[in-house]
KOLBATOR-833530 format. One line per field, with one value per atom (N, C-alpha, C): x, y negated, z negated; atom name; residue number from 1. Coordinates in nm, 3 decimals. Each point is the difference from the previous one (the first is absolute). Example, Ala and Ser with C-alpha at 12.3 -4.5 7.8 and 13.67 -1.06 7.14 Angstrom:
xx = 1.319 -0.089 0.090 -0.035 0.082 -0.077
yy = 0.569 -0.119 -0.120 -0.105 -0.119 -0.109
zz = -0.780 0.000 0.000 0.072 -0.006 -0.073
a = N CA C N CA C
k = 1 1 1 2 2 2
END
This chain:
xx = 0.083 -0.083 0.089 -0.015 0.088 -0.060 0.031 -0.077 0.028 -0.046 -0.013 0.079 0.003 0.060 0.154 0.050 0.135 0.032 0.152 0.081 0.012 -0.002 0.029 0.168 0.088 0.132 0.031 0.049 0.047 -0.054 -0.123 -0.102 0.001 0.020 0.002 -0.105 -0.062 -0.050 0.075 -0.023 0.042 -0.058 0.004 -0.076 0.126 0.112 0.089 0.058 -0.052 0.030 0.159 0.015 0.213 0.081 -0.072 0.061 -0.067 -0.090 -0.075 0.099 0.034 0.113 0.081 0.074 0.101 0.038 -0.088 -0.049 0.021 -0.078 -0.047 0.149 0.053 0.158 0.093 0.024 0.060 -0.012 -0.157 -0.032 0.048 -0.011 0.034 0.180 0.071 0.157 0.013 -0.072 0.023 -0.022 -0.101 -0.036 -0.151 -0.040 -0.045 -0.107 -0.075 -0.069 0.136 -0.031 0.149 -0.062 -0.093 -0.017 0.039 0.103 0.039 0.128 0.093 0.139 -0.014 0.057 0.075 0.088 -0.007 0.120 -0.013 0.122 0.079 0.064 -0.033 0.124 0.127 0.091 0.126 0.066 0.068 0.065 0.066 -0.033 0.037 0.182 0.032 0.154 0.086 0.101 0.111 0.018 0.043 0.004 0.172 0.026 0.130 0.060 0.148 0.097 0.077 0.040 0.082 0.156 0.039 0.112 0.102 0.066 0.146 0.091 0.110 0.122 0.065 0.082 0.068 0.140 0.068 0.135 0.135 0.031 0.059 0.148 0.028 0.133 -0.055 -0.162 0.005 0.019 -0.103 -0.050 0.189 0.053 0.177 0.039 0.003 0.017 -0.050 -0.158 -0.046 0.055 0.018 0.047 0.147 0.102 0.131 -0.031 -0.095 0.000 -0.016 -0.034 -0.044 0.102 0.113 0.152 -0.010 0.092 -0.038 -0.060 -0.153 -0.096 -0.046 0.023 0.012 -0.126 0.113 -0.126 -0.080 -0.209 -0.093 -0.059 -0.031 -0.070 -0.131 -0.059 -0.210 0.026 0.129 0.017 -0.020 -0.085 -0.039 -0.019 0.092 0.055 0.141 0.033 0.118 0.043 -0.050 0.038 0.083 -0.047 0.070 -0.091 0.073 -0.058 0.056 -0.058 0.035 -0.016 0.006 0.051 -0.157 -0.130 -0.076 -0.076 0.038 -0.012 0.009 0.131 0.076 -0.046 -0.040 -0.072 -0.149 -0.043 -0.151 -0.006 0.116 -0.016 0.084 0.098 0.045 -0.062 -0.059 -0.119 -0.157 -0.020 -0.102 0.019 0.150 0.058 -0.113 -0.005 -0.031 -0.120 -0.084 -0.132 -0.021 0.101 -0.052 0.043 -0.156 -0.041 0.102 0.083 0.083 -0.101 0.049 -0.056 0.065 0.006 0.093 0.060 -0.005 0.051 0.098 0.189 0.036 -0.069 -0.055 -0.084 -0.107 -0.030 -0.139 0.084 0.089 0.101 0.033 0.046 0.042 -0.086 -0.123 -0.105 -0.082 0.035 -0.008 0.130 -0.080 0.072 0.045 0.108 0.011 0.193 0.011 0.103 0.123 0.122 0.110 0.081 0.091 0.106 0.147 0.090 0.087 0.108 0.012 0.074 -0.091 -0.125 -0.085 -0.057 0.048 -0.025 0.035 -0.079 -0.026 -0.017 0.050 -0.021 -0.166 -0.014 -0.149 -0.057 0.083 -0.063 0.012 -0.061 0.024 0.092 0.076 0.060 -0.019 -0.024 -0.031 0.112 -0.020 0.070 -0.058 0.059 -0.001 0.093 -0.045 0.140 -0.045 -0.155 0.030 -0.024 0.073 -0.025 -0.132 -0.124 -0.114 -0.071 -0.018 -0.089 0.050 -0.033 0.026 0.005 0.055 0.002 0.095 0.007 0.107 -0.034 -0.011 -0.014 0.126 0.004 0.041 -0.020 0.094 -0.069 0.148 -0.048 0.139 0.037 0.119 0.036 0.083 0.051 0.050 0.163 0.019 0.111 -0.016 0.061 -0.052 -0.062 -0.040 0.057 -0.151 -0.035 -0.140 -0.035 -0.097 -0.010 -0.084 0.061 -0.136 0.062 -0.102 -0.016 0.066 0.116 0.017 -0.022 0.018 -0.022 -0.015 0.003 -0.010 0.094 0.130 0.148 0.054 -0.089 0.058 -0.135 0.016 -0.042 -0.033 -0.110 0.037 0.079 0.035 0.148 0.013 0.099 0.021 0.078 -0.057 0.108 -0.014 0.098 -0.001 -0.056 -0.088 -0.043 0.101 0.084 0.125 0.073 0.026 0.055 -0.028 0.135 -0.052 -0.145 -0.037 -0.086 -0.125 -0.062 -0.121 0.010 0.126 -0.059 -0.023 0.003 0.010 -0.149 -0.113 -0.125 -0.040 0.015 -0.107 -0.072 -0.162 -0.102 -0.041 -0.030 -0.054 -0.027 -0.007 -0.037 -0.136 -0.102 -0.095 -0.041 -0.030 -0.041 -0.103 -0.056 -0.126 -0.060 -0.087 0.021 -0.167
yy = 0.115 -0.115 -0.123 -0.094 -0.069 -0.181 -0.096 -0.072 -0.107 -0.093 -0.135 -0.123 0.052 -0.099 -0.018 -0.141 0.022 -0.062 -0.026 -0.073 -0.121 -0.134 -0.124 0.022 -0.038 -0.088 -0.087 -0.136 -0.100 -0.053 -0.018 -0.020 0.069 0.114 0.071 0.123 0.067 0.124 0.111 0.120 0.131 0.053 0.163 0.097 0.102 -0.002 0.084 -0.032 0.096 -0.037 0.012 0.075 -0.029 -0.104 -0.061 -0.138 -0.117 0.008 -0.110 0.069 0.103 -0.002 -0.051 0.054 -0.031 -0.170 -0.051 -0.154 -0.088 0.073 -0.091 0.084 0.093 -0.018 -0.075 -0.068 -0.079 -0.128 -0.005 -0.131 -0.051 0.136 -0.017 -0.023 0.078 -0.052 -0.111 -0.071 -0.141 -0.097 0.022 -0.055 -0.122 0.050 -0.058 0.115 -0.035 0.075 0.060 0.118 0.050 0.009 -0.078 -0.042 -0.170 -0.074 -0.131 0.021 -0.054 -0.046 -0.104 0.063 -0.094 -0.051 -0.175 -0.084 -0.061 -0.010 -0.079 -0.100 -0.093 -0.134 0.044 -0.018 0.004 -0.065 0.142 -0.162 -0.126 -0.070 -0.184 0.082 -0.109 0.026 -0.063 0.091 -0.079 -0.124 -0.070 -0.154 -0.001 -0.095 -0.016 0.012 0.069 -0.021 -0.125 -0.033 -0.144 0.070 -0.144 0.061 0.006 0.120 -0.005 -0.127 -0.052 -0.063 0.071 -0.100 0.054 0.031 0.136 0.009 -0.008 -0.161 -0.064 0.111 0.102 0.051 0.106 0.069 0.118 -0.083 -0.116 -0.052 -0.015 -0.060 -0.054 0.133 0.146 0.100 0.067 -0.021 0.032 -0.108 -0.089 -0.139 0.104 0.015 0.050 0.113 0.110 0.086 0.028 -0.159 0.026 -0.093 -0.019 -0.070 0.061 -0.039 0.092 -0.034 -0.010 0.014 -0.121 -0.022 -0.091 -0.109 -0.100 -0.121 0.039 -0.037 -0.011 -0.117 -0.067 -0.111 0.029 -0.015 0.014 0.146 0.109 0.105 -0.034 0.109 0.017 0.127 0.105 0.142 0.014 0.183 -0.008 0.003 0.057 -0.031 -0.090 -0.176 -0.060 -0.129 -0.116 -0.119 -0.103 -0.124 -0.114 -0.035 -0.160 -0.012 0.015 -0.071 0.036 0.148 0.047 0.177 0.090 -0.059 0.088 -0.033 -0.108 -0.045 0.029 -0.001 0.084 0.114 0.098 0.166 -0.010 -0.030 0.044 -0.048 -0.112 -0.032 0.092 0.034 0.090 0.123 0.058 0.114 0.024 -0.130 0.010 -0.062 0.058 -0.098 -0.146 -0.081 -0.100 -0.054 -0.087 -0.070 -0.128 0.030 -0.174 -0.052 -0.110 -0.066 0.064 -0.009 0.033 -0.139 -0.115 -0.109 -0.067 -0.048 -0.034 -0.114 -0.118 -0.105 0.087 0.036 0.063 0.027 0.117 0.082 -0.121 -0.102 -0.100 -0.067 -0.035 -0.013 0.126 0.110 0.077 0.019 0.049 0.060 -0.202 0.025 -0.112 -0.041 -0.117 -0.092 0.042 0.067 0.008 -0.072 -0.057 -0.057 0.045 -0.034 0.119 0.005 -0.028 0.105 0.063 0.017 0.100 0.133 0.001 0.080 0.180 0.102 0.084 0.149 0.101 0.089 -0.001 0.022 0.007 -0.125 -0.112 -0.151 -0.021 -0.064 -0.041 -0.135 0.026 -0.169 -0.019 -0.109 -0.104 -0.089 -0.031 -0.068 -0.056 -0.103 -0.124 0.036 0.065 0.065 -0.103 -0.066 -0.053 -0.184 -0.043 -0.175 -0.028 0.067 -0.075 0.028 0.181 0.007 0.167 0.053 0.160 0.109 0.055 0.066 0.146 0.015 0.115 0.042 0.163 0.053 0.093 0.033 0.152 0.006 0.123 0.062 -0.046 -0.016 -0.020 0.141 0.006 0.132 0.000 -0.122 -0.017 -0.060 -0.066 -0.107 -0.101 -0.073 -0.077 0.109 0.114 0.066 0.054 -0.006 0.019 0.112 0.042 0.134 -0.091 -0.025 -0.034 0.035 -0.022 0.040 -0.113 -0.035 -0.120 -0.094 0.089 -0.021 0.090 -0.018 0.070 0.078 -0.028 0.057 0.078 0.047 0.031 0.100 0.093 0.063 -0.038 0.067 -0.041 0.021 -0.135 0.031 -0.097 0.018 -0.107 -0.103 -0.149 -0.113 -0.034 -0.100 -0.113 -0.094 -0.079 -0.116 -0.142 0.098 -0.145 -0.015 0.077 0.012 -0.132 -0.051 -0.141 -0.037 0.142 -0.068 0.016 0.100 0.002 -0.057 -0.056 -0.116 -0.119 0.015 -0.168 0.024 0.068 0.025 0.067 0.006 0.041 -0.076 0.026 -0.093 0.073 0.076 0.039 0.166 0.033 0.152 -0.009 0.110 0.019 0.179 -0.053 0.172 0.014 0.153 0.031 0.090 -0.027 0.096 0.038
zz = 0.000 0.000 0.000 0.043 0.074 -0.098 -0.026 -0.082 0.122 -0.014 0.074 -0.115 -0.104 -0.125 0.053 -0.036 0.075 -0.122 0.001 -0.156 0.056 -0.051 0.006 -0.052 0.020 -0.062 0.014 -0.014 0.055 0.095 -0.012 0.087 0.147 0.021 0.066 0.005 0.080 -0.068 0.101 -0.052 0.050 0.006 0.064 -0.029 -0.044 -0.011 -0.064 -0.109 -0.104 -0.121 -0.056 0.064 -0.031 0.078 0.115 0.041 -0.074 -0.113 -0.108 -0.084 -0.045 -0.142 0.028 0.109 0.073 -0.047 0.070 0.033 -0.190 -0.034 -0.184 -0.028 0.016 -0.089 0.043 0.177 0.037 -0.054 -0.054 -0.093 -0.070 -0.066 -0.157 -0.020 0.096 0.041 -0.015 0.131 0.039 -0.054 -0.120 -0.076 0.070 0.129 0.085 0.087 0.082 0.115 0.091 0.022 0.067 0.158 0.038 0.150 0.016 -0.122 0.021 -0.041 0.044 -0.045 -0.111 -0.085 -0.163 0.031 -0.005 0.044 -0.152 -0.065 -0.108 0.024 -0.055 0.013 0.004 0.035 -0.034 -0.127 -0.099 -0.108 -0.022 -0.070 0.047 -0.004 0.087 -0.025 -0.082 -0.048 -0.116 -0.008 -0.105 0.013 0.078 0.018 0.095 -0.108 0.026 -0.107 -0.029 -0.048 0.025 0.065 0.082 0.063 -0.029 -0.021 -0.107 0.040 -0.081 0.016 0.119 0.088 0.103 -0.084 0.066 -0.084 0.134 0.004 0.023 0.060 -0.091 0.019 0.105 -0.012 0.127 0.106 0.029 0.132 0.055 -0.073 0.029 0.094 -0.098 0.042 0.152 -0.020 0.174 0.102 -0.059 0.123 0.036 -0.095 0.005 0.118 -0.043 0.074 0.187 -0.030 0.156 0.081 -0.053 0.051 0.125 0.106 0.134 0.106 -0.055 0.076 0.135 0.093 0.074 0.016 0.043 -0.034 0.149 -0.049 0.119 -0.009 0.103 -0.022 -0.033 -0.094 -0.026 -0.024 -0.078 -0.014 -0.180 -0.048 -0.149 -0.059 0.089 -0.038 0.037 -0.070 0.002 0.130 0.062 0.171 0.058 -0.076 -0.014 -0.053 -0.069 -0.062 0.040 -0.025 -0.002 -0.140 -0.006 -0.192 -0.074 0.034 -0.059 -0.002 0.087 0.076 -0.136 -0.004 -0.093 -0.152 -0.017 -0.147 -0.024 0.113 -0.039 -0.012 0.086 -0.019 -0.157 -0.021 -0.097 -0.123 -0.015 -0.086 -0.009 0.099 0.026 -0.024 -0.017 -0.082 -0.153 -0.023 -0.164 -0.017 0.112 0.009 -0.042 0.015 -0.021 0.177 0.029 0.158 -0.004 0.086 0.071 0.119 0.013 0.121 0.079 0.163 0.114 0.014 0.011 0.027 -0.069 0.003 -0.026 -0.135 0.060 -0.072 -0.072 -0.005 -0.067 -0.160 0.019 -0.071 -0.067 0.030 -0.079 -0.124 0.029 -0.078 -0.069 -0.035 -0.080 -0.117 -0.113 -0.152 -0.037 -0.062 -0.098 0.060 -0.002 0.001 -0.038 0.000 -0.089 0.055 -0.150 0.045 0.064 0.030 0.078 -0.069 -0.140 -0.121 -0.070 0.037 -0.077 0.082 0.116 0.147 -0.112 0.050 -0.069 0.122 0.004 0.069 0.058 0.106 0.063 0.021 -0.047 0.073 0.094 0.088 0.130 0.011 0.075 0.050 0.161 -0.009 0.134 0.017 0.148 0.072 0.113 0.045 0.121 0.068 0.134 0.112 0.130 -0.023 0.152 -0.019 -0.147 0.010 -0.044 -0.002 -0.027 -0.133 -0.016 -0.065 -0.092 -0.075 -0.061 0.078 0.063 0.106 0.016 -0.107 -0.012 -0.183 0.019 -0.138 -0.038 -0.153 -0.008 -0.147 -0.067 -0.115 -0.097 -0.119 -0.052 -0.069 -0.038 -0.015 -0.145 -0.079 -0.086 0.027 -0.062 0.013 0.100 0.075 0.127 0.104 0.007 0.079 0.043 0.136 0.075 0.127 0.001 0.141 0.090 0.116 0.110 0.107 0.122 0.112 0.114 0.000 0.083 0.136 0.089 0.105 0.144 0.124 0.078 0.085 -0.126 -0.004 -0.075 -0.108 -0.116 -0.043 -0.152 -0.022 -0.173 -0.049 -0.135 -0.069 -0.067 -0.093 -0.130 -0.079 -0.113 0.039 -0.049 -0.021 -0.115 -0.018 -0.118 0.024 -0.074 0.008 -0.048 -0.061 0.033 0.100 0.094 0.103 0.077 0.042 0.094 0.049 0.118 0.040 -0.085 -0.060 -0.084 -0.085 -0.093 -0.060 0.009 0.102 0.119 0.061 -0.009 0.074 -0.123 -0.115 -0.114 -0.030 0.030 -0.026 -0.148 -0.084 -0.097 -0.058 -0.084 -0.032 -0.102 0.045 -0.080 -0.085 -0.073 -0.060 -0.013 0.115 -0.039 -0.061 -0.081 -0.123 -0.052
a = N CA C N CA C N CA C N CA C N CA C N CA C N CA C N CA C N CA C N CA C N CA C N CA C N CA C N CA C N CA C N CA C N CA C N CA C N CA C N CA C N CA C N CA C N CA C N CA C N CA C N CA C N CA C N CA C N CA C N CA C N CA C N CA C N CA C N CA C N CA C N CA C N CA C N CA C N CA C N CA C N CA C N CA C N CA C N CA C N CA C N CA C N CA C N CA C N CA C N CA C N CA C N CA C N CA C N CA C N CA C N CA C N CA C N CA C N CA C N CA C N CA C N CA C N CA C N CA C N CA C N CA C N CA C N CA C N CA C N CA C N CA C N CA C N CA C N CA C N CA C N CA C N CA C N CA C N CA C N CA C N CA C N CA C N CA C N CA C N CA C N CA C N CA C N CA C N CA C N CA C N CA C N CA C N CA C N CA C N CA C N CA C N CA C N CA C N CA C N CA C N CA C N CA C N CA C N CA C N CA C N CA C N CA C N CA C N CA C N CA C N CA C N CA C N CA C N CA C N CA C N CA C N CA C N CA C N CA C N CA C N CA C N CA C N CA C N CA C N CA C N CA C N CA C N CA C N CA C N CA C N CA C N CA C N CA C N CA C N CA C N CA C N CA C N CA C N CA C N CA C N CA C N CA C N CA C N CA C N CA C N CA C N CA C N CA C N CA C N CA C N CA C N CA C N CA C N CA C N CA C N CA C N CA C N CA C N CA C N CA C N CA C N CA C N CA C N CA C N CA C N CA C N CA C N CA C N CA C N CA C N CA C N CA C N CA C N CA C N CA C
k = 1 1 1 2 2 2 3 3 3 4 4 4 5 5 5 6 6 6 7 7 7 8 8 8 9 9 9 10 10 10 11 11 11 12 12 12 13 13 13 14 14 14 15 15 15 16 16 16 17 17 17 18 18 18 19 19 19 20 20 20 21 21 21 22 22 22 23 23 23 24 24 24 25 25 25 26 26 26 27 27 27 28 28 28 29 29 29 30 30 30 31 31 31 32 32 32 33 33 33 34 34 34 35 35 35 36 36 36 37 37 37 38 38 38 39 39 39 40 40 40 41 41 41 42 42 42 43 43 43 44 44 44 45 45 45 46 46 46 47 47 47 48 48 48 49 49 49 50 50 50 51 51 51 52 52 52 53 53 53 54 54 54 55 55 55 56 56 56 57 57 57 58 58 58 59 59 59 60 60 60 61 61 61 62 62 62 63 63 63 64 64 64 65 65 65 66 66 66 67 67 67 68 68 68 69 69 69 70 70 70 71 71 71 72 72 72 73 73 73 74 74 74 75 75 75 76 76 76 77 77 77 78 78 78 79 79 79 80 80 80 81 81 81 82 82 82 83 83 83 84 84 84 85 85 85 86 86 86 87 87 87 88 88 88 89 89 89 90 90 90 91 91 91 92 92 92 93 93 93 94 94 94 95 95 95 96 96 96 97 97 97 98 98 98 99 99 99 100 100 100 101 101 101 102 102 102 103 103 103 104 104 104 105 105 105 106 106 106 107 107 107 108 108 108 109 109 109 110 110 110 111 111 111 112 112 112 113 113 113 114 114 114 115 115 115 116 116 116 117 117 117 118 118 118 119 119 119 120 120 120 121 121 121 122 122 122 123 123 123 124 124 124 125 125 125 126 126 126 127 127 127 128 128 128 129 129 129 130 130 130 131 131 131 132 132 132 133 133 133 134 134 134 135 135 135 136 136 136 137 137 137 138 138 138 139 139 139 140 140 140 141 141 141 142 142 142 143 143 143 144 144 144 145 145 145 146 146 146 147 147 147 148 148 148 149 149 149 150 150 150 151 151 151 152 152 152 153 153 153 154 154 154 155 155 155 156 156 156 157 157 157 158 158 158 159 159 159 160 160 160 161 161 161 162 162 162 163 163 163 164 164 164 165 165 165 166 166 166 167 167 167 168 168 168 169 169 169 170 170 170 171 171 171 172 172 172 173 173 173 174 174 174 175 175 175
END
């Protein structure tokens, strides 16, 4: 005998009673009608961490490491760099964001004076008469990593050296 009664679930009806169990235990899983998808918010996300202190002696260190590496013009890998190239990747080593732009780089972090110059500061320079136009990393003592020109490769100078201290516009620390 055959009934005409069917099961409702989830506003559904049937006539097979093990695809209605079936059905109300998927429910009861889902915590929901198991003929709808259960969508959850996603959890709010972590608050930002604050961003550590830069440590002045690694960044010195990755600048060191990449001695060698030949200067590119608008180059900002090891492939090869130019001076701000080389200060955003190796700053970006340690997640902290540089500008790409000589001038930009200049107006970030804070002012130092140049007996207070500190591993991982940047120093600037005036190479073409007008304006800040040349970066690199300081490394401790007078002594700096950049990317010079379209002759040369990255390497260390002195900033007392005739000519860079004759075109030192300023050093800043960003921190």
């Amino acid at each position: 005998m055959s009934s005409n009664v069917g099961l409702i679930t989830c506003g559904r009806s049937t006539r097979r009673p093990w695809l209605a169990a079936l059905t109300v235990g998927l429910a009861v899983l889902t915590g929901g009608c198991a003929t709808t998808r259960v969508t959850r918010p996603p959890p709010p996300a972590p608050p930002a961490a604050p961003q550590a202190a830069l440590d002045g002696f690694a960044v010195a260190t990755t600048a060191l490491a990449l001695q060698g590496v030949p200067y590119r013009l608008g180059g900002a890998d090891p492939s090869g760099f130019d001076c701000s190239g080389l200060v955003q990747y190796v700053f970006g080593q340690y997640g902290r964001a540089v500008s790409r732009v000589v001038k930009q780089q200049y107006d970030e972090g804070r002012d130092v004076d140049l007996d207070e110059i500190r591993p991982g500061d940047l120093v600037f320079f005036v190479t073409d008469g007008r304006r800040v136009s040349h970066v690199g990393i300081a490394i401790g003592g007078d002594r700096f990593v950049h990317a010079p020109n379209s002759r040369g490769v990255v390497r260390v100078e002195s900033i007392g050296s005739e000519y860079w201290s004759r075109h030192f516009a300023g050093a800043r620390r960003l921190e």
